[in-house]
MIDOSE-1310 file (N, C-alpha, C; in nm, 2 decimals, decimal comma, always signed):
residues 278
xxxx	-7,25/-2,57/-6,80/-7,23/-2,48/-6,91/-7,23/-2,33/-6,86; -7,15/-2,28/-6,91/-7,11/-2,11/-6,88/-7,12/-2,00/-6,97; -7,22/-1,93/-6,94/-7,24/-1,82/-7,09/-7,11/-1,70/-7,05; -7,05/-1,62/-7,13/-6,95/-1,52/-7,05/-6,99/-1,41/-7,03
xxxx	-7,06/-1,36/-6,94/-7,15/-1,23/-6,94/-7,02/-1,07/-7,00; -6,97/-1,13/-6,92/-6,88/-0,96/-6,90/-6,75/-1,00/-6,86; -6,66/-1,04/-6,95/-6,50/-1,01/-6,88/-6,47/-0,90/-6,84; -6,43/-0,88/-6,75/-6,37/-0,74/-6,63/-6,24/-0,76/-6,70
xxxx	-6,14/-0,79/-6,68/-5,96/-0,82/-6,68/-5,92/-0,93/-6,68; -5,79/-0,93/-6,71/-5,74/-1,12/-6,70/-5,80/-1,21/-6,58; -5,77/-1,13/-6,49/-5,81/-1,20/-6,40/-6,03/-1,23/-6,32; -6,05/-1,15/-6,41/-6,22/-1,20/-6,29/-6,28/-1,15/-6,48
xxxx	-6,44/-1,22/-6,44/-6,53/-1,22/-6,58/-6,63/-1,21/-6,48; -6,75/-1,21/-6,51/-6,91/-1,24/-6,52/-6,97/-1,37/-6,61; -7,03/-1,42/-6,54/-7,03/-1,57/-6,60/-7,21/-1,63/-6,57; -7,27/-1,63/-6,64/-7,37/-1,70/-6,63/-7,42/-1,85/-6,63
xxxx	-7,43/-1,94/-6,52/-7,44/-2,07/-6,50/-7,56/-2,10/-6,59; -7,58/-2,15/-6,70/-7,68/-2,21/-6,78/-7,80/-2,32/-6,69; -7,72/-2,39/-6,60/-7,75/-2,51/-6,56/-7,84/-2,43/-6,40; -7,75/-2,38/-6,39/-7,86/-2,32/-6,26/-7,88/-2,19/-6,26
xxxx	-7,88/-2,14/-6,36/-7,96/-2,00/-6,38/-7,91/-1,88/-6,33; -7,79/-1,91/-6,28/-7,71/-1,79/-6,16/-7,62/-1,71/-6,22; -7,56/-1,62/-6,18/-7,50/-1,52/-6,24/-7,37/-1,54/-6,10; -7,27/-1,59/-6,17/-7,14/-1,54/-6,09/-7,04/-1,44/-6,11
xxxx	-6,96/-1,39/-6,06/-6,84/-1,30/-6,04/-6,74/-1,42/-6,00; -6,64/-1,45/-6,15/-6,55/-1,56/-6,14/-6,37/-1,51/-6,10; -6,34/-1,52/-6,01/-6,17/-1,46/-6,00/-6,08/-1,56/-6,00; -5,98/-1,55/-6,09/-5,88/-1,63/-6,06/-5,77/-1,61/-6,19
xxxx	-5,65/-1,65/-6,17/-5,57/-1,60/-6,26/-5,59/-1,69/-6,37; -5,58/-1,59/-6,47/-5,58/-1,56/-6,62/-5,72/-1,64/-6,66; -5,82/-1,64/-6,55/-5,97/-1,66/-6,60/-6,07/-1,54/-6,71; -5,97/-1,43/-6,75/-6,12/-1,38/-6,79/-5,98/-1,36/-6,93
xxxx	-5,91/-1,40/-6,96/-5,76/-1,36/-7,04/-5,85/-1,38/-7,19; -5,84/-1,35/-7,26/-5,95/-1,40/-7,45/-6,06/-1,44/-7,46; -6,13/-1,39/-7,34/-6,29/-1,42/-7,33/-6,33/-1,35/-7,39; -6,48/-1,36/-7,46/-6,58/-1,24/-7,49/-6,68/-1,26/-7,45
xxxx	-6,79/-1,15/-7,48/-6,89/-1,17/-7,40/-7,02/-1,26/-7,50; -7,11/-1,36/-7,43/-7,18/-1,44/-7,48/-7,11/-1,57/-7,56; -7,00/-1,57/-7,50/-6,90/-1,70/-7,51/-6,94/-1,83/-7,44; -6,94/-1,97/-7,50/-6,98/-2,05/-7,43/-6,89/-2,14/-7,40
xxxx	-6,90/-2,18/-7,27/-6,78/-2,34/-7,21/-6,82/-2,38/-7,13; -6,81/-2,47/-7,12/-6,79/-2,60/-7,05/-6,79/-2,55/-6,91; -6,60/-2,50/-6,89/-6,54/-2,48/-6,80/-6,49/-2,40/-6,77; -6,47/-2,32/-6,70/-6,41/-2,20/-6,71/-6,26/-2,20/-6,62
xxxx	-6,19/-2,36/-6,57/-6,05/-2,37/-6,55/-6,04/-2,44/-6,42; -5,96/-2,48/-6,38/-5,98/-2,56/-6,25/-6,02/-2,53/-6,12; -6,12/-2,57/-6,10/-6,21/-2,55/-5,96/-6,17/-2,48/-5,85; -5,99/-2,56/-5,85/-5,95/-2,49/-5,72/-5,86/-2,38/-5,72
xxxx	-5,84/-2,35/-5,86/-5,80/-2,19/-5,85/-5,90/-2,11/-5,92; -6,04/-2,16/-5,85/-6,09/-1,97/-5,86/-6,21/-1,98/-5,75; -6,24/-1,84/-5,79/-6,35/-1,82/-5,68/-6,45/-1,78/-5,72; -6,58/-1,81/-5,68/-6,71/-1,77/-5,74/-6,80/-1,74/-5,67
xxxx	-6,82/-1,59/-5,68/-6,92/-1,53/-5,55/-7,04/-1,53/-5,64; -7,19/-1,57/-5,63/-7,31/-1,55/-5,66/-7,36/-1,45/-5,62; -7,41/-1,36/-5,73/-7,46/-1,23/-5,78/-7,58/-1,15/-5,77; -7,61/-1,21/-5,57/-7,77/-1,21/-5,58/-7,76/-1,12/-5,45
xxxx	-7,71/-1,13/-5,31/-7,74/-1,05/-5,23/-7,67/-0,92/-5,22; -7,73/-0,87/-5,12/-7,71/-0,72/-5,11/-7,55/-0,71/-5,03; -7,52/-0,60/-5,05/-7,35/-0,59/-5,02/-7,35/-0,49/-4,93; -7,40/-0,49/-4,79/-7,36/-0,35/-4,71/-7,51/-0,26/-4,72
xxxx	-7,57/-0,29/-4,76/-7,66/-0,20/-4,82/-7,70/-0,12/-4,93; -7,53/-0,13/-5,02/-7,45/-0,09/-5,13/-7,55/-0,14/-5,24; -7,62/-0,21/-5,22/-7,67/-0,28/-5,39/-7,61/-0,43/-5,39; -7,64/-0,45/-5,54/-7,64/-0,61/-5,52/-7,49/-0,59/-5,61
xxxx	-7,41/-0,70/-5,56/-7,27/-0,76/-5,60/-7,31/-0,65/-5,77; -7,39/-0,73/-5,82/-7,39/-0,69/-5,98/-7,41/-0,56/-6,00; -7,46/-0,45/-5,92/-7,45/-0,31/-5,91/-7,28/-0,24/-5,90; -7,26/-0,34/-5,77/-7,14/-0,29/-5,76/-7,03/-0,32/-5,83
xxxx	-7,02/-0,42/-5,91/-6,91/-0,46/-6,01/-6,95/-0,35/-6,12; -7,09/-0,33/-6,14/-7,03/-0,23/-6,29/-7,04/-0,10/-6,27; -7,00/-0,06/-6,13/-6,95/+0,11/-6,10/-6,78/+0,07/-6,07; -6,73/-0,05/-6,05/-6,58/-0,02/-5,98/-6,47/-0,09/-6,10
xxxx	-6,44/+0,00/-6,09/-6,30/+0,03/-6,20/-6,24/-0,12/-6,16; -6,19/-0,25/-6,32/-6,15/-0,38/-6,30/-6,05/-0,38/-6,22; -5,97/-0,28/-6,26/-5,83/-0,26/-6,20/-5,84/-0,28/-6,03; -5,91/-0,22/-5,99/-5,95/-0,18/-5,84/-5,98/-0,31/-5,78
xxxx	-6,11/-0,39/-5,88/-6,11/-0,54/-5,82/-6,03/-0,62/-5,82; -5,93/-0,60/-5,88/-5,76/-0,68/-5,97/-5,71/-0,68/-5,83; -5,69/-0,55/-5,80/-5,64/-0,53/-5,68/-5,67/-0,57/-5,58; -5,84/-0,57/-5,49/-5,85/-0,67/-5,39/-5,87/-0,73/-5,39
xxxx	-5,87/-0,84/-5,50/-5,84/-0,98/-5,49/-5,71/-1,02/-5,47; -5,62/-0,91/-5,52/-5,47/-0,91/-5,49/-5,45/-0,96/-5,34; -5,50/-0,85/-5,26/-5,52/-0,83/-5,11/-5,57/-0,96/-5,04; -5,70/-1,03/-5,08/-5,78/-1,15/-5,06/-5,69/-1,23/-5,04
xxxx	-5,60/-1,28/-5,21/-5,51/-1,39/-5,21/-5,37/-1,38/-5,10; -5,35/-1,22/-5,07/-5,21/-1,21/-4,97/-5,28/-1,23/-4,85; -5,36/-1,21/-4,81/-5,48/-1,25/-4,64/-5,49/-1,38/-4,65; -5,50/-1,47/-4,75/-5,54/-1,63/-4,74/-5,38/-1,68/-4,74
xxxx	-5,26/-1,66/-4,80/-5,20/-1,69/-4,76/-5,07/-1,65/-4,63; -5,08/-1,52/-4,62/-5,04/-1,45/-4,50/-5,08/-1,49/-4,35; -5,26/-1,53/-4,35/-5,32/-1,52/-4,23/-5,42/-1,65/-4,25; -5,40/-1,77/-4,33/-5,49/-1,88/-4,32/-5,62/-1,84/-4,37
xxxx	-5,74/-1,89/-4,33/-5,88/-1,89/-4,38/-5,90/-1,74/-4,36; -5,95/-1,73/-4,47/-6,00/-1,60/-4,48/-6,18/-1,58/-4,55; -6,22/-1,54/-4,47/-6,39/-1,53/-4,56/-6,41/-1,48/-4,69; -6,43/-1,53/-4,80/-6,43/-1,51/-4,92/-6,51/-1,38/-4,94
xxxx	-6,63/-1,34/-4,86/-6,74/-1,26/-4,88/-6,64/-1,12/-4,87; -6,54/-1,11/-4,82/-6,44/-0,97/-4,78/-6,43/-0,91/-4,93; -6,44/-0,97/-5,06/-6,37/-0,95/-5,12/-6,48/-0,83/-5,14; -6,60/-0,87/-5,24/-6,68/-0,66/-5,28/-6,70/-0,64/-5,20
xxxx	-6,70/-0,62/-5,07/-6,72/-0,48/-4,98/-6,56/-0,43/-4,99; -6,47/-0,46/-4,93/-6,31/-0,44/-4,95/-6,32/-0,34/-5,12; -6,34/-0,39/-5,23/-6,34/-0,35/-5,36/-6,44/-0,21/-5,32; -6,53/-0,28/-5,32/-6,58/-0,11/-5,26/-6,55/-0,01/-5,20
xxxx	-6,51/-0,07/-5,09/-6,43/+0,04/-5,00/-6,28/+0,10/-5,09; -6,20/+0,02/-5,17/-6,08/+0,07/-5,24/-6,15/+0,18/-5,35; -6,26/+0,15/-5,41/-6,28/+0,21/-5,50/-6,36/+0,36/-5,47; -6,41/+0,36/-5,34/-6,44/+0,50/-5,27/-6,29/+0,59/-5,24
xxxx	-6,21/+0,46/-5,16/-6,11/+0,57/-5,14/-6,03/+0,61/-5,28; -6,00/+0,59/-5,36/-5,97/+0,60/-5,49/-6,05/+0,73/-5,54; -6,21/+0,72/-5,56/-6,25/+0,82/-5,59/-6,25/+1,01/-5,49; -6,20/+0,92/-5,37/-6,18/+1,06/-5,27/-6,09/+1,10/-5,29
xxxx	-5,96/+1,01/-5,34/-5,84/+1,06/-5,34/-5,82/+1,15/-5,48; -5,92/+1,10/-5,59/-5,92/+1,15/-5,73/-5,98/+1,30/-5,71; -6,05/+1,34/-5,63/-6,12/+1,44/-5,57/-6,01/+1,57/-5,50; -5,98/+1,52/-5,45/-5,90/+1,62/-5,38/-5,90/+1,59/-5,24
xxxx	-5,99/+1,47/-5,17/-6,02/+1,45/-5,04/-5,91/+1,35/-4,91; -5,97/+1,32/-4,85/-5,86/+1,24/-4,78/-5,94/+1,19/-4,65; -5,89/+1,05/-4,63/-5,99/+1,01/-4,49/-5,88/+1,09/-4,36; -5,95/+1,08/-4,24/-5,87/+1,13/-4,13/-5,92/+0,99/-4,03
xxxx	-5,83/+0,90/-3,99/-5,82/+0,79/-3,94/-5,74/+0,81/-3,78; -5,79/+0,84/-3,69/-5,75/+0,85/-3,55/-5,68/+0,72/-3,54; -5,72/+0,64/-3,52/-5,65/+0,47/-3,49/-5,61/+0,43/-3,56; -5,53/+0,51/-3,69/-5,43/+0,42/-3,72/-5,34/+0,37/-3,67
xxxx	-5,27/+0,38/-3,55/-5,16/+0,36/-3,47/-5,21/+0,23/-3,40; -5,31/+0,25/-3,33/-5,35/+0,16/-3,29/-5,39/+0,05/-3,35; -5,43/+0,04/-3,47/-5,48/-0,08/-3,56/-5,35/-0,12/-3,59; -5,23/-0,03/-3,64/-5,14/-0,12/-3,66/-5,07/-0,20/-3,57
xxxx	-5,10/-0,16/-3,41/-5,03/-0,20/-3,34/-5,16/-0,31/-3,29; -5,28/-0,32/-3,27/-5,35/-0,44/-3,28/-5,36/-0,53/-3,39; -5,33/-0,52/-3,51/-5,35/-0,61/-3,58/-5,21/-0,60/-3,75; -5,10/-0,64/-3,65/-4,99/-0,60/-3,75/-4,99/-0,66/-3,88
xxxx	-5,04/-0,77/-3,87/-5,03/-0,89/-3,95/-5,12/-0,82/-4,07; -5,27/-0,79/-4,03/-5,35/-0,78/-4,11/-5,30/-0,58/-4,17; -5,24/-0,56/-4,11/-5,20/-0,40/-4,15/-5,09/-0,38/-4,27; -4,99/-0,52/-4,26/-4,87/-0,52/-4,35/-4,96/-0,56/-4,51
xxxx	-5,05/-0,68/-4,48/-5,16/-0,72/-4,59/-5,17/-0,56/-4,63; -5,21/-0,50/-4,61/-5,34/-0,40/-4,61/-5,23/-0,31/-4,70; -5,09/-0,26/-4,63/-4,99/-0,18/-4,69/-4,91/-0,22/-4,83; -4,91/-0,38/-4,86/-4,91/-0,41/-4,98/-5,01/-0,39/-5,05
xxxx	-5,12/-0,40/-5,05/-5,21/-0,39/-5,12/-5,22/-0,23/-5,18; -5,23/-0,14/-5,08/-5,21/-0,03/-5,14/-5,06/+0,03/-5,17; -4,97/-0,06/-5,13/-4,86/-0,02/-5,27/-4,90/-0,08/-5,41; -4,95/-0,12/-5,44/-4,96/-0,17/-5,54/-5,08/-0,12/-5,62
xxxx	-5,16/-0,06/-5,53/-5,26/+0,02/-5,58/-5,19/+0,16/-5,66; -5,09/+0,20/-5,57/-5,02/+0,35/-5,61/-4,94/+0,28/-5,74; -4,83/+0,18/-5,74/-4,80/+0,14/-5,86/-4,89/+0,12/-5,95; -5,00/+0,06/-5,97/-5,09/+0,03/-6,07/-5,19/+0,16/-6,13
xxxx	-5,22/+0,24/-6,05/-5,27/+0,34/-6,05/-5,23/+0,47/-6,03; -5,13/+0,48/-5,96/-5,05/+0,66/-5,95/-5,15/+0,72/-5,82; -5,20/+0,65/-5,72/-5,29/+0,68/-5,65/-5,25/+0,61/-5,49; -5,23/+0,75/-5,44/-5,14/+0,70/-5,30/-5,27/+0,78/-5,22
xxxx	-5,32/+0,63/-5,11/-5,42/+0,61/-5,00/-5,37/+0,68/-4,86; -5,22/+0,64/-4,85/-5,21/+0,68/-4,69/-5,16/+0,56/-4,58; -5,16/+0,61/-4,50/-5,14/+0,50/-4,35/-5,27/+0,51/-4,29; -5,38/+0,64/-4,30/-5,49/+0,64/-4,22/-5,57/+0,55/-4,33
xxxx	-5,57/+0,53/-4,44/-5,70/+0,43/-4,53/-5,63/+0,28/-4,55; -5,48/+0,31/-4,52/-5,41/+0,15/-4,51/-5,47/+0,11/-4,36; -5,49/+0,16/-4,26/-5,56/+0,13/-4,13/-5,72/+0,06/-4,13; -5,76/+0,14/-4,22/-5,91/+0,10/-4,27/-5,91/-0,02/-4,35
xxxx	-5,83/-0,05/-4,42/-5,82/-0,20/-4,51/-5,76/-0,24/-4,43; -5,70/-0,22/-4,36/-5,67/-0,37/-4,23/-5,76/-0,42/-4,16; -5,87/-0,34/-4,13/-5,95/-0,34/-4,04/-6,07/-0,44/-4,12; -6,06/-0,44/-4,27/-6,18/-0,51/-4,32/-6,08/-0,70/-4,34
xxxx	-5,97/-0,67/-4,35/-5,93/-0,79/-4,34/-5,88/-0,86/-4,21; -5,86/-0,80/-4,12/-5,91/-0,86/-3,97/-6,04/-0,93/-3,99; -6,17/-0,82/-4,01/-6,31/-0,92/-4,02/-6,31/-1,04/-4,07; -6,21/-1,02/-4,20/-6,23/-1,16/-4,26/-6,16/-1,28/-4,20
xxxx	-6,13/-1,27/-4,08/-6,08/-1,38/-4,01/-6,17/-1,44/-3,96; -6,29/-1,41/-3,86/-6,36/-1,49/-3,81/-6,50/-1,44/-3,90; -6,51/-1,41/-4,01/-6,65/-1,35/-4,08/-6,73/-1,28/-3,99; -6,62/-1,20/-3,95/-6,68/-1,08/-3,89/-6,75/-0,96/-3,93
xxxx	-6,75/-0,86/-3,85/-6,74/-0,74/-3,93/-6,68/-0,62/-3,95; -6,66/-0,54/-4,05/-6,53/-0,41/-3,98/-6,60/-0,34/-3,91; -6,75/-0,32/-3,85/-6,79/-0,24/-3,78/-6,71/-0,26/-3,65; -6,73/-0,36/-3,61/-6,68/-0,46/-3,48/-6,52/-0,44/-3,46
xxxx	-6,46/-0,49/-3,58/-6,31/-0,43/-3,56/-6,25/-0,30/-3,55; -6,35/-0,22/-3,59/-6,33/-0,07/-3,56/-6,38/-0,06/-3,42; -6,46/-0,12/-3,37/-6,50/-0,08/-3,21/-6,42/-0,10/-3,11; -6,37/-0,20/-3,17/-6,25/-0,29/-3,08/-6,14/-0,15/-3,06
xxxx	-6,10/-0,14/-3,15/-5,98/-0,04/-3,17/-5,98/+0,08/-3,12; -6,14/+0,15/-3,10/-6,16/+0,25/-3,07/-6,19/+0,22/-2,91; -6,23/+0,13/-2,86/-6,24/+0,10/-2,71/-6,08/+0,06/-2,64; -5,97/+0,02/-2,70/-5,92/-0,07/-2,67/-5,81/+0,10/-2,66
xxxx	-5,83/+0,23/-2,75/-5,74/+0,32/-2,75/-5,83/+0,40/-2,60; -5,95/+0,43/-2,60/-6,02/+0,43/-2,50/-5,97/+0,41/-2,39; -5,94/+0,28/-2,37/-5,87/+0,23/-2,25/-5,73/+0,26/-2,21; -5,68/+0,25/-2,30/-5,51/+0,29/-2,27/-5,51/+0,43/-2,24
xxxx	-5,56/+0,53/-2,35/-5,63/+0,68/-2,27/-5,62/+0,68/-2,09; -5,74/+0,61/-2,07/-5,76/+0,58/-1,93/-5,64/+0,57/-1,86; -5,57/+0,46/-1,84/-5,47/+0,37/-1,79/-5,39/+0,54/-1,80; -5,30/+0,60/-1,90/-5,26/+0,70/-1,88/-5,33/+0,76/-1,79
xxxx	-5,42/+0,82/-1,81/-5,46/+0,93/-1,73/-5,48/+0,90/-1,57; -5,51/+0,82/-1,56/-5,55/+0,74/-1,41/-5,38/+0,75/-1,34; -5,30/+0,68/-1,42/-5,15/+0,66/-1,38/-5,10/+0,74/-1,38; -5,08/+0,88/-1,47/-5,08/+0,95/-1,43/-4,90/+1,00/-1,53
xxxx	-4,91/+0,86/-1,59/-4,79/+0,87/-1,66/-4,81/+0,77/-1,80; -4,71/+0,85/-1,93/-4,74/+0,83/-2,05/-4,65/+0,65/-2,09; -4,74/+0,61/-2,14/-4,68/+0,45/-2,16/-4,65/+0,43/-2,30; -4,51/+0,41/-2,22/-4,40/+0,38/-2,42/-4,48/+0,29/-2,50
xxxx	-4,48/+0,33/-2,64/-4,49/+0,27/-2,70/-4,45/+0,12/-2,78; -4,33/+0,15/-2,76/-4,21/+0,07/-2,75/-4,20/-0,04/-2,68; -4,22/-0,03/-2,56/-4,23/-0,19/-2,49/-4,30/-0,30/-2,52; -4,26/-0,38/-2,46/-4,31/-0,48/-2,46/-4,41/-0,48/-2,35
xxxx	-4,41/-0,46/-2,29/-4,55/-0,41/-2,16/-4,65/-0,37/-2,25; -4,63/-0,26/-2,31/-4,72/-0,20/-2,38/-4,80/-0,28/-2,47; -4,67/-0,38/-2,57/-4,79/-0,46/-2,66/-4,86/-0,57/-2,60; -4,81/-0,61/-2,46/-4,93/-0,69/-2,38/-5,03/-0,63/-2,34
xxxx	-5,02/-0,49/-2,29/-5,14/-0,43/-2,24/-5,24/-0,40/-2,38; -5,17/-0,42/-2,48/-5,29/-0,32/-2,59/-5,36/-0,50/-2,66; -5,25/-0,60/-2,65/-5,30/-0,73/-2,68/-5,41/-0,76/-2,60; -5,41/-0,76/-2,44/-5,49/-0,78/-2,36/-5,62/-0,70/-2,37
xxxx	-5,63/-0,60/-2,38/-5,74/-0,51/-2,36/-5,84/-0,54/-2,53; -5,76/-0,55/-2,62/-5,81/-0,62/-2,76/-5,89/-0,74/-2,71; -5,87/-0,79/-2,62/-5,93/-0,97/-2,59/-6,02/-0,95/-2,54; -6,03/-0,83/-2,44/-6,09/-0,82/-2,34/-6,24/-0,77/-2,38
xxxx	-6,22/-0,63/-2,50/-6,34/-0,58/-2,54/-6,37/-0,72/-2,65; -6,31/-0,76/-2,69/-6,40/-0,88/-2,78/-6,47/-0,98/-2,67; -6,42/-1,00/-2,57/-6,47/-1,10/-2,51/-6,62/-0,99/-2,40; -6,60/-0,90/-2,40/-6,71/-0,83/-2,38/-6,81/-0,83/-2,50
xxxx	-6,79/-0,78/-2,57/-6,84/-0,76/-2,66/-6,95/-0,94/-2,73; -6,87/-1,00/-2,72/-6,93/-1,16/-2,74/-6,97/-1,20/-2,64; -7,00/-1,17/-2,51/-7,09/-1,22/-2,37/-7,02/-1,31/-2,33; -6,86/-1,34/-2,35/-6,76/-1,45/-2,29/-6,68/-1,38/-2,19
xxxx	-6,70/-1,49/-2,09/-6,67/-1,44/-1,93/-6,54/-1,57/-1,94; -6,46/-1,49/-1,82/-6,35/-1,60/-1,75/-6,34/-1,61/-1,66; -6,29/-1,75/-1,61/-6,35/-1,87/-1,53/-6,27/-1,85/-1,39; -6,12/-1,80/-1,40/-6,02/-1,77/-1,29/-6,02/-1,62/-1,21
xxxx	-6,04/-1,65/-1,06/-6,04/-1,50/-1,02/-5,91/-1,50/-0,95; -5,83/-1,39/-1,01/-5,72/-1,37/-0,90/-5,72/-1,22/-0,88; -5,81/-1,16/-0,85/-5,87/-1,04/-0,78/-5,81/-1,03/-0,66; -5,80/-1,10/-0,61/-5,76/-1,09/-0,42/-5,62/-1,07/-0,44
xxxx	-5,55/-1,14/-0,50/-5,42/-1,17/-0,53/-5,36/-1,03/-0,55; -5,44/-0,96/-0,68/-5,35/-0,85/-0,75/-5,43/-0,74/-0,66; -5,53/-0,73/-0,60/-5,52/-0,62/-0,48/-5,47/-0,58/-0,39; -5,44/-0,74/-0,34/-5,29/-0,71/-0,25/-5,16/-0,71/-0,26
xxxx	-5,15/-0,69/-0,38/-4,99/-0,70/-0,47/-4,96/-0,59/-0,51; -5,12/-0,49/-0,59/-5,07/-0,40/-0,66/-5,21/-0,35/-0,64; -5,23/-0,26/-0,53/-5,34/-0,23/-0,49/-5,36/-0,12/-0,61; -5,29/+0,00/-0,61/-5,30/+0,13/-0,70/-5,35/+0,09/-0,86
xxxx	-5,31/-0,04/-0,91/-5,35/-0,07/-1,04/-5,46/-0,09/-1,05; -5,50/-0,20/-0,88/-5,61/-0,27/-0,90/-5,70/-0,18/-0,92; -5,68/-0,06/-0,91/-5,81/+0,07/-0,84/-5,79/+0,10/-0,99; -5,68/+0,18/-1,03/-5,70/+0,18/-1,19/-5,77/+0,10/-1,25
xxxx	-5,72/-0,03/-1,23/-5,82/-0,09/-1,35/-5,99/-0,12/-1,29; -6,02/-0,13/-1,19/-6,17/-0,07/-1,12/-6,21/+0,02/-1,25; -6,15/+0,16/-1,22/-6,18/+0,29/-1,31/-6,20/+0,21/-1,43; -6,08/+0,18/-1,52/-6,10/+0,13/-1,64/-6,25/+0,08/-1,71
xxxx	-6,24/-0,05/-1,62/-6,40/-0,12/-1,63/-6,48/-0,03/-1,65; -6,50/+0,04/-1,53/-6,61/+0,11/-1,52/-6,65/+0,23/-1,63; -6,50/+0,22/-1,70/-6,54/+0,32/-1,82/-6,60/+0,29/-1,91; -6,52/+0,11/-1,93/-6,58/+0,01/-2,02/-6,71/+0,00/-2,04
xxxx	-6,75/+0,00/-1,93/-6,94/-0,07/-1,91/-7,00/+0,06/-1,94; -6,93/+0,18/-1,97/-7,01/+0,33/-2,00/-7,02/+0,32/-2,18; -6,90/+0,31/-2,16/-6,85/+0,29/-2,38/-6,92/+0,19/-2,42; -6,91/+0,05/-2,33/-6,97/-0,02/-2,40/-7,14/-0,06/-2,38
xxxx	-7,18/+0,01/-2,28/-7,32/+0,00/-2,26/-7,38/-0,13/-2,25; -7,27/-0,21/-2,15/-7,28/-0,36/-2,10/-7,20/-0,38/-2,00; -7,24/-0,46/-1,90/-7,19/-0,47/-1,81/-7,01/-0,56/-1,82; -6,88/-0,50/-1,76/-6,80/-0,59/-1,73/-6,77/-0,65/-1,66
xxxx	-6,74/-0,80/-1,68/-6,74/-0,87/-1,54/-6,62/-0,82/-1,49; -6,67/-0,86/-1,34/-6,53/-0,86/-1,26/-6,45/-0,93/-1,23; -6,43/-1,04/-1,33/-6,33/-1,10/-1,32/-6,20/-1,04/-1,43; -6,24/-0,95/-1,49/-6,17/-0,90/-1,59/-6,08/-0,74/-1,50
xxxx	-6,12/-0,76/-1,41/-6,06/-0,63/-1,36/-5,91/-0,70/-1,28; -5,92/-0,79/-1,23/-5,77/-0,84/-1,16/-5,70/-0,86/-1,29; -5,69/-0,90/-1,39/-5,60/-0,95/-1,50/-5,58/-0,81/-1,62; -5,67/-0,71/-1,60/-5,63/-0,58/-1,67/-5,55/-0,51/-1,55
xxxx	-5,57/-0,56/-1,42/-5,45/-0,47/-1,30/-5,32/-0,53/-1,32; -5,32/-0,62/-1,37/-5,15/-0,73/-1,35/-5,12/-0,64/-1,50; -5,16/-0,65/-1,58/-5,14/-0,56/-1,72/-5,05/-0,44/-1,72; -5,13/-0,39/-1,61/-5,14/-0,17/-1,56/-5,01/-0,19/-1,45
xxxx	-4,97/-0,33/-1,39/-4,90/-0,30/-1,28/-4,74/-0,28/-1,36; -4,74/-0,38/-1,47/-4,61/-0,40/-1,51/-4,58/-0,25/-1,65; -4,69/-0,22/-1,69/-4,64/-0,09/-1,74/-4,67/+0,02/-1,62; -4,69/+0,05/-1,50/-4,66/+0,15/-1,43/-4,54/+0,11/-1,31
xx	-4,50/+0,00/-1,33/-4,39/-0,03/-1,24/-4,41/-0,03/-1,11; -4,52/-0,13/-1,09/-4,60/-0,12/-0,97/-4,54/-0,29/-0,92
C-alpha cells in the first residue's frame, strides 16, 4: 500500500510505502497524472515502467534526496529523467542513482543562468570529442530544457551533463570523468608541444590519439596495467615519438601523482607517430 506524499508532475510523485515505512521518489510516465496528496493505492502502475529511488541517503553532500526534491523546480526533474530515459536507451545500462545529482546540477545551472551568470567550461571540445555519444544525450536534453523553459545552458554546461552521464555508465563518478578529460587534454597539449606541430582536429589520427589516451588515463587511474610490450619495436621504428611519448608519461605520473607503467609508453608512441607523420 502507497500513501501519495507529494505529486511533483505527470510524470514523478512522492509516495510513502505503508508496508515498509519508506518514502520513495516514483518516476515514470503519467504516474503522478490525478494524484493527490494522502491518496491511497494499492499500486501505483506497472513495475516496469517506473523507477523508485528511496529517500534516505545523502546526495553529493547536497542533503538527502527529500531536501533536494523540494528546492528543484518539477519541470527540471521532468527533464532529467527525460535525459536518464534518452542515456538508457541511447547508451544501454545506465545507473539509476544519476538521476538527483544530474537534477541538481540542471537546476543550479538554471538558477545561474536566471541570474545573469554562466559556467566557463575549458573541455568542452574535448568532452565532446571523448564522449560523443554521451554529449548528443546531454544536447537533447538541454534543448528541451530551453523549449520547456526559455532557458538556454550552452555547449560549456551541455559538456558538463555529458560528463554526469558518461559516469552513469560504469556508476562512476563525474569527478573521474572530468579528470579523464582534463588529463587526456593535458596530453595532447604535450604531444603538440613536444612535436612541435598543431594536430587536426579532424582526423582520424586524432580521434585515435584522444580515444587512446582516454583508456590510458582510466586505466592509470584504475591500477590496470598491459600485458604486451612492443617498446623495442616502436623505438626503433619511430624513435622521435618514442621520446615524445617518454615526455608524455612522465608528465602523466606528475598530473597524475602515480606512477605510469612503461608499457604504456610504446603504444602512446605508435599513436604520436601516425599523427606526426613519423
Amino acid at each position: 500500500m502507497y500513501r501519495i506524499t507529494r505529486p511533483l508532475n505527470h510524470n514523478a510523485l512522492l509516495a510513502f510505502d505503508t508496508n515498509e515505512a519508506r518514502e520513495y521518489l516514483v518516476v515514470g510516465k503519467g504516474v503522478g497524472f490525478g494524484r493527490k496528496p494522502g491518496e491511497r493505492v494499492q499500486s501505483l502502475g506497472n513495475p516496469d515502467d517506473l523507477q523508485l529511488y528511496l529517500l534516505s541517503q545523502q546526495v553529493g553532500g547536497r542533503g538527502t534526496p527529500r531536501e533536494l526534491i523540494e528546492r528543484i523546480d518539477p519541470t527540471v526533474l521532468d527533464i532529467a529523467e527525460d535525459i536518464y530515459a534518452d542515456a538508457r536507451l541511447t547508451l544501454g545500462h545506465i545507473d539509476p542513482n544519476m538521476l538527483l545529482p544530474l537534477a541538481d546540477h540542471l537546476a543550479f545551472a538554471v538558477a545561474r543562468v536566471r541570474g545573469g551568470g554562466a559556467v566557463d567550461n575549458p573541455l568542452t571540445e574535448d568532452i565532446r570529442a571523448l564522449f560523443p555519444r554521451e554529449f548528443e544525450v546531454a544536447h537533447r536534453g538541454v534543448s528541451e530544457l530551453e523549449r520547456r523553459l526559455g532557458i538556454v545552458l550552452g555547449d560549456d554546461e551541455t559538456g558538463l551533463i555529458a560528463l554526469h552521464v558518461h559516469s552513469a555508465l560504469d556508476s562512476g563518478h563525474v569527478e573521474q570523468a572530468m579528470q579523464v578529460a582534463q588529463l587526456t587534454r593535458a596530453c595532447i597539449d604535450a604531444v603538440e608541444r613536444l612535436t612541435g606541430a598543431e594536430i587536426d582536429v579532424s582526423s582520424m589520427d586524432y580521434n585515435r590519439l584522444m580515444t587512446h589516451v582516454k583508456y590510458m588515463v582510466t586505466r592509470i587511474i584504475n591500477d590496470e596495467r598491459l600485458s604486451i610490450d612492443v617498446n623495442a619495436m616502436i623505438r626503433s621504428e619511430a624513435p622521435r615519438s618514442y621520446q615524445t611519448a617518454e615526455a608524455v608519461c612522465s608528465e602523466m605520473t606528475h598530473l597524475l601523482g602515480k606512477p605510469v607503467s612503461t608499457l604504456e609508453v610504446g603504444y602512446l608512441a605508435m599513436h604520436i607517430a601516425r599523427v606526426a607523420g613519423e
